[in-house]
Backbone atoms as SQL, in Angstrom:
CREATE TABLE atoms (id INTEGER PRIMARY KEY, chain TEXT, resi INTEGER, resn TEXT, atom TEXT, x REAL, y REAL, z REAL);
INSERT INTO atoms VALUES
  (1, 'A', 1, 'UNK', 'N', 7.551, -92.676, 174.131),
  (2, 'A', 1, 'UNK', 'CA', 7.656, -91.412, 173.456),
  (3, 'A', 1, 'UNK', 'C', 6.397, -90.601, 173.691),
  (4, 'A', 2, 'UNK', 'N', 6.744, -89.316, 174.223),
  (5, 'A', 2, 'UNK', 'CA', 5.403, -88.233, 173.824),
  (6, 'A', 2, 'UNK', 'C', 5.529, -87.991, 172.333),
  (7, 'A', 3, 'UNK', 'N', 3.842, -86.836, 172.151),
  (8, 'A', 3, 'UNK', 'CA', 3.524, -86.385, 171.032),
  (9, 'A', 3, 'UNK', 'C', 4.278, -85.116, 171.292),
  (10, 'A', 4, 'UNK', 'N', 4.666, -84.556, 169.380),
  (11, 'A', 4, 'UNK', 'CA', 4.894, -82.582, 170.015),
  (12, 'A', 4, 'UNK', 'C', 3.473, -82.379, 170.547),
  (13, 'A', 5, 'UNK', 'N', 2.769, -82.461, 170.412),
  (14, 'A', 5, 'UNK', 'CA', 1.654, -82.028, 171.197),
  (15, 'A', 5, 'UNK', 'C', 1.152, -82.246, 173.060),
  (16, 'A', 6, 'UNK', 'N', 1.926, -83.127, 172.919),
  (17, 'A', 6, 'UNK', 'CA', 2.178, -83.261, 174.323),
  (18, 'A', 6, 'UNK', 'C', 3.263, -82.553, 175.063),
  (19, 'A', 7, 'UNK', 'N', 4.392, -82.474, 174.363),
  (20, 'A', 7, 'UNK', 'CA', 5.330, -81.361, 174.525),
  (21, 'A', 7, 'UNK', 'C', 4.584, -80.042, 174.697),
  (22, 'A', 8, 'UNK', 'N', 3.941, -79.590, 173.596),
  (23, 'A', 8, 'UNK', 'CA', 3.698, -77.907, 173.817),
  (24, 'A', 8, 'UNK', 'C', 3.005, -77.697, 175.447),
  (25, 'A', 9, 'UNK', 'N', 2.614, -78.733, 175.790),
  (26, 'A', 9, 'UNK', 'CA', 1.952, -78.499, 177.294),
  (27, 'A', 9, 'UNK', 'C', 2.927, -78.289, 177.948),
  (28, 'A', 10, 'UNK', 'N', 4.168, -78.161, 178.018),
  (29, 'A', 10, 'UNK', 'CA', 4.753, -78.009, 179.188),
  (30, 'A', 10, 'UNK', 'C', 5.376, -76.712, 179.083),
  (31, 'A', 11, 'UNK', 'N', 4.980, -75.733, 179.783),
  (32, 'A', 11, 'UNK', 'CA', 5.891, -74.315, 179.995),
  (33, 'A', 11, 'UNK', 'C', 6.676, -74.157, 180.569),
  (34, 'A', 12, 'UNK', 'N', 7.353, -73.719, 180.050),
  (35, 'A', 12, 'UNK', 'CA', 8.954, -73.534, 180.546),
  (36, 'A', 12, 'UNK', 'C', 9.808, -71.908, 180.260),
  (37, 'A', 13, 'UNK', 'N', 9.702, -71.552, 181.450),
  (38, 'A', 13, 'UNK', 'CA', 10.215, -70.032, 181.139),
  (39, 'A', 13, 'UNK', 'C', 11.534, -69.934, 181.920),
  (40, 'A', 14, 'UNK', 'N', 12.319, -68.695, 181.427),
  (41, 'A', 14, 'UNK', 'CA', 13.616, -68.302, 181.962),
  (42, 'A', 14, 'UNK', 'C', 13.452, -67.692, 183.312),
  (43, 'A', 15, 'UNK', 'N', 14.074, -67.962, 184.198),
  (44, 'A', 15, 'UNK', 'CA', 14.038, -67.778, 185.842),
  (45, 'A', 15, 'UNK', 'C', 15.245, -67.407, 186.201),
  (46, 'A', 16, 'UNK', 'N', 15.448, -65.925, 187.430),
  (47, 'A', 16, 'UNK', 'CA', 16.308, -65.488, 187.674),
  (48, 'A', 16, 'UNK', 'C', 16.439, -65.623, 189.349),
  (49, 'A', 17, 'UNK', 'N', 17.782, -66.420, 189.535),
  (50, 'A', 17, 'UNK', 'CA', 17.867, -66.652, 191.237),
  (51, 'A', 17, 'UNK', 'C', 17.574, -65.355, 191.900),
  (52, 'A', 18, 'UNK', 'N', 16.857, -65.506, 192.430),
  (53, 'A', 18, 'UNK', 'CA', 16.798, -63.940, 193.879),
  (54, 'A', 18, 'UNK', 'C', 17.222, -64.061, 195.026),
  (55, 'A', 19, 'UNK', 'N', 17.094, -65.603, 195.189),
  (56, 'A', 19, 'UNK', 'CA', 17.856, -66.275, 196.653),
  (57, 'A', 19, 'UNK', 'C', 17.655, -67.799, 196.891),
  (58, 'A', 20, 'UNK', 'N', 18.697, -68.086, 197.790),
  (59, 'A', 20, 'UNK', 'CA', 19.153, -69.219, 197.960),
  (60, 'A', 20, 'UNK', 'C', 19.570, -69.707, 199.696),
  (61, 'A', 21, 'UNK', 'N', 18.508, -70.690, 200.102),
  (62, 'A', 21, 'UNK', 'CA', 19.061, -71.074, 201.426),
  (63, 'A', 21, 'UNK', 'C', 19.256, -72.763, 201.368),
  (64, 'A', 22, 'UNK', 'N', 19.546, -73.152, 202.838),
  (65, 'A', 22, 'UNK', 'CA', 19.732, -74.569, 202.686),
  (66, 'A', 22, 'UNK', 'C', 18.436, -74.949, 203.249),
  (67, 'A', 23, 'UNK', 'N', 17.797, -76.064, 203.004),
  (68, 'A', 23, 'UNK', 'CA', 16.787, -76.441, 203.321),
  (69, 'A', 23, 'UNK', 'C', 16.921, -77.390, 204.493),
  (70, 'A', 24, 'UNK', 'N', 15.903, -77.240, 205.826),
  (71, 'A', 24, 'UNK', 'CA', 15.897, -77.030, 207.093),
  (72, 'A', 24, 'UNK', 'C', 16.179, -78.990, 207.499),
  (73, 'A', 25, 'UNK', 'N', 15.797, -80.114, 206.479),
  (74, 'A', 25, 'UNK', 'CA', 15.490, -80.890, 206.411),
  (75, 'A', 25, 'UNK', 'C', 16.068, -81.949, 205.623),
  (76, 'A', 26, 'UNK', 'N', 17.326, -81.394, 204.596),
  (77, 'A', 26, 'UNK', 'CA', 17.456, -82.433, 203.895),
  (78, 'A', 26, 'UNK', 'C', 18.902, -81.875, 203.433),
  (79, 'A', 27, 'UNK', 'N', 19.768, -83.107, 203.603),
  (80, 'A', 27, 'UNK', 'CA', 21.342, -83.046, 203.326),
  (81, 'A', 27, 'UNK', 'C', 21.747, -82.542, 201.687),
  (82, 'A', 28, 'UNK', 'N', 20.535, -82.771, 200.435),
  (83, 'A', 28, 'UNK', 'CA', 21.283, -82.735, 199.816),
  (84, 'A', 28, 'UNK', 'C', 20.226, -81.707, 198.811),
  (85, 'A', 29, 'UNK', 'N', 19.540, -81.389, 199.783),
  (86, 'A', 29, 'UNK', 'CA', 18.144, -80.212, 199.082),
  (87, 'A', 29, 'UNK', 'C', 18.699, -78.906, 199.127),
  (88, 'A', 30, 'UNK', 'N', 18.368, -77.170, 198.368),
  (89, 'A', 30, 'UNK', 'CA', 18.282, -76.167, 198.282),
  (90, 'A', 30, 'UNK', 'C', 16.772, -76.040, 197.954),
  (91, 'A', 31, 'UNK', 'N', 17.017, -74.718, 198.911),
  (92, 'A', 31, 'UNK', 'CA', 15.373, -74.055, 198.220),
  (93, 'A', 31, 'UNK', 'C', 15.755, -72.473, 198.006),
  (94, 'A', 32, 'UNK', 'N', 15.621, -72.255, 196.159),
  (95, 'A', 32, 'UNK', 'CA', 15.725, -71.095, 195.745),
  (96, 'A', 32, 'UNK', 'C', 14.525, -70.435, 195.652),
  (97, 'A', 33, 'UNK', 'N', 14.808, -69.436, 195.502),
  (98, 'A', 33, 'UNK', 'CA', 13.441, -68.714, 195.025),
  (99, 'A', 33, 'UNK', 'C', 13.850, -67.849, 193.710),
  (100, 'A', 34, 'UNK', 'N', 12.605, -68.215, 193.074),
  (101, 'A', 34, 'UNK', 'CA', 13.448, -67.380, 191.441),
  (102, 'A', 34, 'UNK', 'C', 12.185, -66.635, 190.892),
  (103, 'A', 35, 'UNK', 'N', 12.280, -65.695, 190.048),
  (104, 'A', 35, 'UNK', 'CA', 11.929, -64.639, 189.343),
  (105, 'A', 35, 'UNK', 'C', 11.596, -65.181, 188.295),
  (106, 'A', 36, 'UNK', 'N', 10.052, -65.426, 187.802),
  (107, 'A', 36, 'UNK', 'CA', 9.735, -66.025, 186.499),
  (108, 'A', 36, 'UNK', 'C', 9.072, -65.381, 185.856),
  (109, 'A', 37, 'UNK', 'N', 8.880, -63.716, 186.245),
  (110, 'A', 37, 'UNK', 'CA', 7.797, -62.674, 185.631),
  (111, 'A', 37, 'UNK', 'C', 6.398, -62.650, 186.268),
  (112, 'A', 38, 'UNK', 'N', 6.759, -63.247, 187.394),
  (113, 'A', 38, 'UNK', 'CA', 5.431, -63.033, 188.386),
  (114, 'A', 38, 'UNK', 'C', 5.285, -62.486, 188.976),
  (115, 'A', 39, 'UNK', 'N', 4.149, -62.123, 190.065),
  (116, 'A', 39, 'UNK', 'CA', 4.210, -61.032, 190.911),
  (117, 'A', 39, 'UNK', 'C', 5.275, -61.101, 191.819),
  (118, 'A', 40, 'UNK', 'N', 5.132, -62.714, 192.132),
  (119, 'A', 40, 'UNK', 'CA', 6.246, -63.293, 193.544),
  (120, 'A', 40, 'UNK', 'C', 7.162, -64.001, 192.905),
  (121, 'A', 41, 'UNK', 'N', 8.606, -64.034, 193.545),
  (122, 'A', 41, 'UNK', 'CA', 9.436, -65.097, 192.963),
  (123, 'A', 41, 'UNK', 'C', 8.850, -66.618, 193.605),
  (124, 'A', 42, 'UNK', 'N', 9.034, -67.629, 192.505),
  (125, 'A', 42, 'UNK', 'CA', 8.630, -68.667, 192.883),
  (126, 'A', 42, 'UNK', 'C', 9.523, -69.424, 193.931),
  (127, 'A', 43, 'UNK', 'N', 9.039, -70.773, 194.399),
  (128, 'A', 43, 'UNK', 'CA', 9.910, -71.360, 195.542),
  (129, 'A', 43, 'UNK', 'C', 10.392, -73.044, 194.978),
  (130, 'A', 44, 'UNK', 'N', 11.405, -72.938, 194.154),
  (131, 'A', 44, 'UNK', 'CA', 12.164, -74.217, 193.680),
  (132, 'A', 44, 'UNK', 'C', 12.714, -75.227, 194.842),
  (133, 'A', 45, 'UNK', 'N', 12.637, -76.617, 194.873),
  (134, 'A', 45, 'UNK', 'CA', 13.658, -77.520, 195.746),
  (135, 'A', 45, 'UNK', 'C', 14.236, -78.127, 194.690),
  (136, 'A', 46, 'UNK', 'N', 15.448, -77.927, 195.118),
  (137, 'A', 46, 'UNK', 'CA', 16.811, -78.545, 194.204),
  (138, 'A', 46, 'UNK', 'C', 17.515, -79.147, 194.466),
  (139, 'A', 47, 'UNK', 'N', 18.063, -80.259, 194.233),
  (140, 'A', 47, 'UNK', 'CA', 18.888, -81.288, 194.581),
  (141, 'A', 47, 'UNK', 'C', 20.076, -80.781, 194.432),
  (142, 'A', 48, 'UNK', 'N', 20.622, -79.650, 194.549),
  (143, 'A', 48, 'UNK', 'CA', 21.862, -79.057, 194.005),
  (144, 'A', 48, 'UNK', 'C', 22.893, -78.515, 195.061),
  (145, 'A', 49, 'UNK', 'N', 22.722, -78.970, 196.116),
  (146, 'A', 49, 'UNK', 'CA', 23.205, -79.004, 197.290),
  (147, 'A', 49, 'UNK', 'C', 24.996, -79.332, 197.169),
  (148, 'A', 50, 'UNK', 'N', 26.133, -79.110, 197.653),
  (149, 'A', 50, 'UNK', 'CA', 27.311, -79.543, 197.105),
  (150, 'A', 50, 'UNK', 'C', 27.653, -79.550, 195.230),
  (151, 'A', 51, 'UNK', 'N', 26.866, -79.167, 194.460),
  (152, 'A', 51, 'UNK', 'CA', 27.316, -78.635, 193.214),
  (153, 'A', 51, 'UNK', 'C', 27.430, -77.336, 193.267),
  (154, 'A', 52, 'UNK', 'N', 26.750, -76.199, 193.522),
  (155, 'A', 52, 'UNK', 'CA', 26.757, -74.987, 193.804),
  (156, 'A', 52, 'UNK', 'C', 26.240, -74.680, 195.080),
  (157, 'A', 53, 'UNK', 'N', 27.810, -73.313, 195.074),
  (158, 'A', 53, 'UNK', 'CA', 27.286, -72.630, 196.380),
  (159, 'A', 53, 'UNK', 'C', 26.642, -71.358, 196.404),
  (160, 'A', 54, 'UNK', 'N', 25.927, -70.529, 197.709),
  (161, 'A', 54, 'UNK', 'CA', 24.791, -70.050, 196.911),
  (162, 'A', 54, 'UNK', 'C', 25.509, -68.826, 196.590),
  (163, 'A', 55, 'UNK', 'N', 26.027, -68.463, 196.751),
  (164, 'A', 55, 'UNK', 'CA', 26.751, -67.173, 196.060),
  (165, 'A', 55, 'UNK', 'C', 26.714, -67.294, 194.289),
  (166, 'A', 56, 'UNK', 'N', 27.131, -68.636, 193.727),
  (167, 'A', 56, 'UNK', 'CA', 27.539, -69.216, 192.358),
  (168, 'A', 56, 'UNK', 'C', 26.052, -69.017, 191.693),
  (169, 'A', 57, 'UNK', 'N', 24.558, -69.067, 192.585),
  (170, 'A', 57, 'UNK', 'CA', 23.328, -69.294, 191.842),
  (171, 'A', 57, 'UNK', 'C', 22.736, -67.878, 192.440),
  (172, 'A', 58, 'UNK', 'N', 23.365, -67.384, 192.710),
  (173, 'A', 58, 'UNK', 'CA', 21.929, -65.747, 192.998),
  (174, 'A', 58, 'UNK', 'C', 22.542, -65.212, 191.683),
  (175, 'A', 59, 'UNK', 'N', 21.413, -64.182, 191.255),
  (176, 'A', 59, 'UNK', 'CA', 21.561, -63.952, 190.495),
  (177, 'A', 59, 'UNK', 'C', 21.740, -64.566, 188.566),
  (178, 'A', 60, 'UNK', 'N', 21.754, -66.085, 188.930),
  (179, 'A', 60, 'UNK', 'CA', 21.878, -66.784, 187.771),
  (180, 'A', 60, 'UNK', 'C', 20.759, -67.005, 187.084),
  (181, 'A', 61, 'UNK', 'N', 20.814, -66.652, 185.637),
  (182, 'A', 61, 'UNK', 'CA', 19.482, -66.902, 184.735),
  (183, 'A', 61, 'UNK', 'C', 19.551, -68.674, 185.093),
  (184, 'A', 62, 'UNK', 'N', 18.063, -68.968, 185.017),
  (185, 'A', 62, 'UNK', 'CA', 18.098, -70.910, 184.998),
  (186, 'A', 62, 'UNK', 'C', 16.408, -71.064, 183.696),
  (187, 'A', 63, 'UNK', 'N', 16.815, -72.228, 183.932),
  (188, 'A', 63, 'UNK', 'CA', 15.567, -72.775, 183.142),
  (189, 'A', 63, 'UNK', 'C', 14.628, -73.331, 183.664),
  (190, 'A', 64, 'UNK', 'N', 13.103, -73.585, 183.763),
  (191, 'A', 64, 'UNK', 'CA', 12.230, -73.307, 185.026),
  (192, 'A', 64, 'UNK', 'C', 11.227, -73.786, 184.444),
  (193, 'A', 65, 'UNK', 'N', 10.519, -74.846, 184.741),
  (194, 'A', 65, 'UNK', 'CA', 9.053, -75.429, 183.964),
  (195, 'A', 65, 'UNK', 'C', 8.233, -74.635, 185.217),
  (196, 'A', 66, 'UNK', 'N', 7.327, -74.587, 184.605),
  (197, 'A', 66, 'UNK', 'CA', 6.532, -73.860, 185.524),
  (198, 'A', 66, 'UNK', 'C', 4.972, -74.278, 185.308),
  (199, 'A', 67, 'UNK', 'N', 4.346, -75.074, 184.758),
  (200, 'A', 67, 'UNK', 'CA', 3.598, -75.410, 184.747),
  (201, 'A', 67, 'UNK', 'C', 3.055, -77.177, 185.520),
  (202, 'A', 68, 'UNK', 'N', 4.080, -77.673, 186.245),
  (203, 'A', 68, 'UNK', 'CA', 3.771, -78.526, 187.123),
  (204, 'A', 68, 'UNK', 'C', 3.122, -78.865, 188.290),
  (205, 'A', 69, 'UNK', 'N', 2.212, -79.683, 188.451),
  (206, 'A', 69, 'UNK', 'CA', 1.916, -79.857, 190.096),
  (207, 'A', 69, 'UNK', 'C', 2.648, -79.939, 191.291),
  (208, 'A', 70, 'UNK', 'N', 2.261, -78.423, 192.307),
  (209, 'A', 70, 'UNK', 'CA', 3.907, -77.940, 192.931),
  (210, 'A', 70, 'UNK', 'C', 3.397, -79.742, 193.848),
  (211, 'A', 71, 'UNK', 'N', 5.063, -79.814, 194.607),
  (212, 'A', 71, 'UNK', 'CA', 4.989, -81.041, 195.162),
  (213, 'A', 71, 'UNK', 'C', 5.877, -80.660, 196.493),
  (214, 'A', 72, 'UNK', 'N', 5.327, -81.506, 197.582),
  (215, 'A', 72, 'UNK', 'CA', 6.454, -80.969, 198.695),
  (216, 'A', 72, 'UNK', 'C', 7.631, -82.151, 198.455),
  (217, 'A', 73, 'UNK', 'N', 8.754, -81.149, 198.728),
  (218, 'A', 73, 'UNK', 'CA', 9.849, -82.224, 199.261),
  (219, 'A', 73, 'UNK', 'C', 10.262, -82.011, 200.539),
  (220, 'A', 74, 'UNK', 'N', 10.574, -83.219, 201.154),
  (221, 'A', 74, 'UNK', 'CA', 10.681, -82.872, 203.005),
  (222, 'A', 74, 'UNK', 'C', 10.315, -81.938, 203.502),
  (223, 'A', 75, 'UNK', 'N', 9.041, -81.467, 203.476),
  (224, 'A', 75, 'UNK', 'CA', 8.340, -80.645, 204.139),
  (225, 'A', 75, 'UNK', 'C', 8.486, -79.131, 203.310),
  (226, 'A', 76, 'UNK', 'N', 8.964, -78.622, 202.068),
  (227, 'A', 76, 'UNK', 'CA', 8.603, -77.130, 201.817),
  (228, 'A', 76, 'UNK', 'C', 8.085, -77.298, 199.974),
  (229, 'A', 77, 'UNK', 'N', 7.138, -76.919, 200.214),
  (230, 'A', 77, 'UNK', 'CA', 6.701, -76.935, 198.731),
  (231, 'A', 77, 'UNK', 'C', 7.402, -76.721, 197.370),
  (232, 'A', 78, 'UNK', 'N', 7.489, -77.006, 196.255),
  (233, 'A', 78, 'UNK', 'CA', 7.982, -77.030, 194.951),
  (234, 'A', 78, 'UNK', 'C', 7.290, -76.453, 194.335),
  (235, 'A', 79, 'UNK', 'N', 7.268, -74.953, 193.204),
  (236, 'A', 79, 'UNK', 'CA', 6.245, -74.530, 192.739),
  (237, 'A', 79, 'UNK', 'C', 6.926, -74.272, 191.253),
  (238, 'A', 80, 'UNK', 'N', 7.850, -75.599, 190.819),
  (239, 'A', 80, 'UNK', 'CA', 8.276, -75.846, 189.834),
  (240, 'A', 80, 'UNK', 'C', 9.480, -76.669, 189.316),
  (241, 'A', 81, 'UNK', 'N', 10.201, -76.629, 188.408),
  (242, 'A', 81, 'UNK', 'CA', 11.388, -77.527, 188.171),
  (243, 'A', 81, 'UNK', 'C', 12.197, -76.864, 187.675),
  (244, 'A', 82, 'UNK', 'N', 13.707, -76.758, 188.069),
  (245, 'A', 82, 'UNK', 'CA', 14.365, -75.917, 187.088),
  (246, 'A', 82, 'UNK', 'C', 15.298, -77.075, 186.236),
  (247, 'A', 83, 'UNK', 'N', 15.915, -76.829, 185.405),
  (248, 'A', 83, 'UNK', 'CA', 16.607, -78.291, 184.283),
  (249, 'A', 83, 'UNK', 'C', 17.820, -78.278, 184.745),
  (250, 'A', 84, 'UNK', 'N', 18.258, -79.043, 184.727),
  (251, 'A', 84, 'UNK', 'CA', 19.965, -79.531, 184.955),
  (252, 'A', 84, 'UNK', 'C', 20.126, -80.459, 183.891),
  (253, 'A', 85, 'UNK', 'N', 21.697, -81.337, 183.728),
  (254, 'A', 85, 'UNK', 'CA', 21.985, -81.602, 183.077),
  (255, 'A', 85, 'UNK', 'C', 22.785, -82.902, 184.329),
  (256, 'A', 86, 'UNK', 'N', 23.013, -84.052, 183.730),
  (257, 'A', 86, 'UNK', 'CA', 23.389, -84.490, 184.930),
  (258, 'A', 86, 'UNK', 'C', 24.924, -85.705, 184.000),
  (259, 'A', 87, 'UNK', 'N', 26.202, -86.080, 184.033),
  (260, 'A', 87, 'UNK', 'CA', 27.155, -86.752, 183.927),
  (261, 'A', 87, 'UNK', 'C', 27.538, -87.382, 185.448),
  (262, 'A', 88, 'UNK', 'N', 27.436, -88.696, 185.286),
  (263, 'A', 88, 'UNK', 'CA', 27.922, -89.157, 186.359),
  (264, 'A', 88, 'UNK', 'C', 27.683, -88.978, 187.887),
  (265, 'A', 89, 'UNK', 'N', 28.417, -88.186, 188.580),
  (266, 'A', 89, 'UNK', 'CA', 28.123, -87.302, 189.905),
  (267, 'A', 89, 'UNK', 'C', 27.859, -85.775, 189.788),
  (268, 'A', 90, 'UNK', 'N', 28.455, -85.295, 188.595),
  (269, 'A', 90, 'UNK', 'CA', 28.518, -84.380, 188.003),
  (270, 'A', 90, 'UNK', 'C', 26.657, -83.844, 187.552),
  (271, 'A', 91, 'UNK', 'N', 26.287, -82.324, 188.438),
  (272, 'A', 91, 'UNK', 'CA', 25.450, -81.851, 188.111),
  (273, 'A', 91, 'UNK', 'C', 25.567, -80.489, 187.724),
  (274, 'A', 92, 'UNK', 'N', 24.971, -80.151, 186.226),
  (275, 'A', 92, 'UNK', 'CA', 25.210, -78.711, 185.439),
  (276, 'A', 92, 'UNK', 'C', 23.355, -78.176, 185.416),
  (277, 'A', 93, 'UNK', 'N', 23.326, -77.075, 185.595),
  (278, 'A', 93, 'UNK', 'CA', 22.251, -76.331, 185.403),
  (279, 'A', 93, 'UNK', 'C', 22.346, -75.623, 183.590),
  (280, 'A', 94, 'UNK', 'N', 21.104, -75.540, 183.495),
  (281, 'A', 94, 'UNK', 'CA', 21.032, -75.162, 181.589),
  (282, 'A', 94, 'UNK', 'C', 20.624, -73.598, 182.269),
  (283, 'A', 95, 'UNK', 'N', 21.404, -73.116, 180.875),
  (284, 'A', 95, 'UNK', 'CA', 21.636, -71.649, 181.639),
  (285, 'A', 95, 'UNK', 'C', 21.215, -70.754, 180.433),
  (286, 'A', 96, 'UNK', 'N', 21.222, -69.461, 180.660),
  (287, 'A', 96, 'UNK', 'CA', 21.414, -68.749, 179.532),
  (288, 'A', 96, 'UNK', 'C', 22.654, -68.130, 178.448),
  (289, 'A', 97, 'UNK', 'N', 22.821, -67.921, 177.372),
  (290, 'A', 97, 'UNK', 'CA', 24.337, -67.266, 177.316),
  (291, 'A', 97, 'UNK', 'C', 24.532, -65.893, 176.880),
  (292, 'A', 98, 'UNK', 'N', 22.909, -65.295, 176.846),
  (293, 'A', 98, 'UNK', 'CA', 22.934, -63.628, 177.114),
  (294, 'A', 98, 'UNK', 'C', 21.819, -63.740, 177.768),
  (295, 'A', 99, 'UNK', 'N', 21.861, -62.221, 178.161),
  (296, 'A', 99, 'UNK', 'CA', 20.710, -61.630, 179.182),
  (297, 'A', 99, 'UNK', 'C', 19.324, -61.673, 178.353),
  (298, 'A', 100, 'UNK', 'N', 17.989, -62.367, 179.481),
  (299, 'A', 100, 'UNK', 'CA', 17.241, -62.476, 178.820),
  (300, 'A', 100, 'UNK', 'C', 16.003, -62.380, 180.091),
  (301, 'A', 101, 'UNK', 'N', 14.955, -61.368, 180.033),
  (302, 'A', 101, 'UNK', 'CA', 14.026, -60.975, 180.581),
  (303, 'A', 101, 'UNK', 'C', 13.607, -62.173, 181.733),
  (304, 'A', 102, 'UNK', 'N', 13.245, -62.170, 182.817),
  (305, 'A', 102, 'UNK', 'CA', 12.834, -63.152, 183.543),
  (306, 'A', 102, 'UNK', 'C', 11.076, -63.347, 183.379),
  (307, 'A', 103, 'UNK', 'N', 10.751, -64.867, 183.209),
  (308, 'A', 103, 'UNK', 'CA', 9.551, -65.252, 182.592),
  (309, 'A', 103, 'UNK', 'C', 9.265, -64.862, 181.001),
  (310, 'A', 104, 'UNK', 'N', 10.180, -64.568, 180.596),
  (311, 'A', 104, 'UNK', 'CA', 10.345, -65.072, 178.399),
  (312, 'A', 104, 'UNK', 'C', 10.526, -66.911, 178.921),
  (313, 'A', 105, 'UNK', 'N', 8.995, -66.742, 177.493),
  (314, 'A', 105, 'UNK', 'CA', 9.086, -68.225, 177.259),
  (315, 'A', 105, 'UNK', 'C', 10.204, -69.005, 176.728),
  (316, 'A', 106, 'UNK', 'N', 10.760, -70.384, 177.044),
  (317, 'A', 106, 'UNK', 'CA', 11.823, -71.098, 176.396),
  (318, 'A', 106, 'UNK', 'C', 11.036, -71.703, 174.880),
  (319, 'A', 107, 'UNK', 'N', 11.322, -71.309, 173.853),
  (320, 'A', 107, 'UNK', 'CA', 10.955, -72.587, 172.792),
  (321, 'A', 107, 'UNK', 'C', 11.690, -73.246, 172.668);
């Protein structure tokens, strides 16, 4: 178990897809780039490859930690995490269910 205090360290803001390609390297990777209230949209790798296609995620509010050490996966950097939800084979992204500013903090 963490502390809430260990919790409050982790930021997590609302992120809006701007785009979506397949990644050059890996069968079951995406690399989005999303809108977190920064200057630049950030550059996500997502295992979300065959759950959504990218038409289904542009434009989609997501949920987005953003305070992690970015990490490469097969060669293109991670400059965050967005949340899913995962049943079985079955993968769901946590979403919004109204419109909500890109980079508003999640509490």
């Amino acid at each position: 178990m963490i502390s809430f205090q260990d919790f409050q360290k982790v930021e997590i803001k609302v992120g809006r897809v701007v785009a979506v390609e397949d990644h050059p390297n890996a069968d079951k990777l995406i690399i989005i780039r999303a809108d977190v209230g920064e200057e630049s949209p950030r550059t996500l790798v997502a295992g979300l490859k065959g759950h959504y296609a990218a038409e289904e995620l542009e434009g989609k509010l997501i949920v987005v930690v953003t305070n992690l050490e970015p990490a490469r996966l097969r060669g293109v950097q991670s400059d965050g995490m967005l949340l899913a939800a995962q049943e079985a084979d079955k993968i769901v992204l946590l979403t919004f269910d109204r419109d909500i500013s890109p980079g508003s903090p999640v509490l």
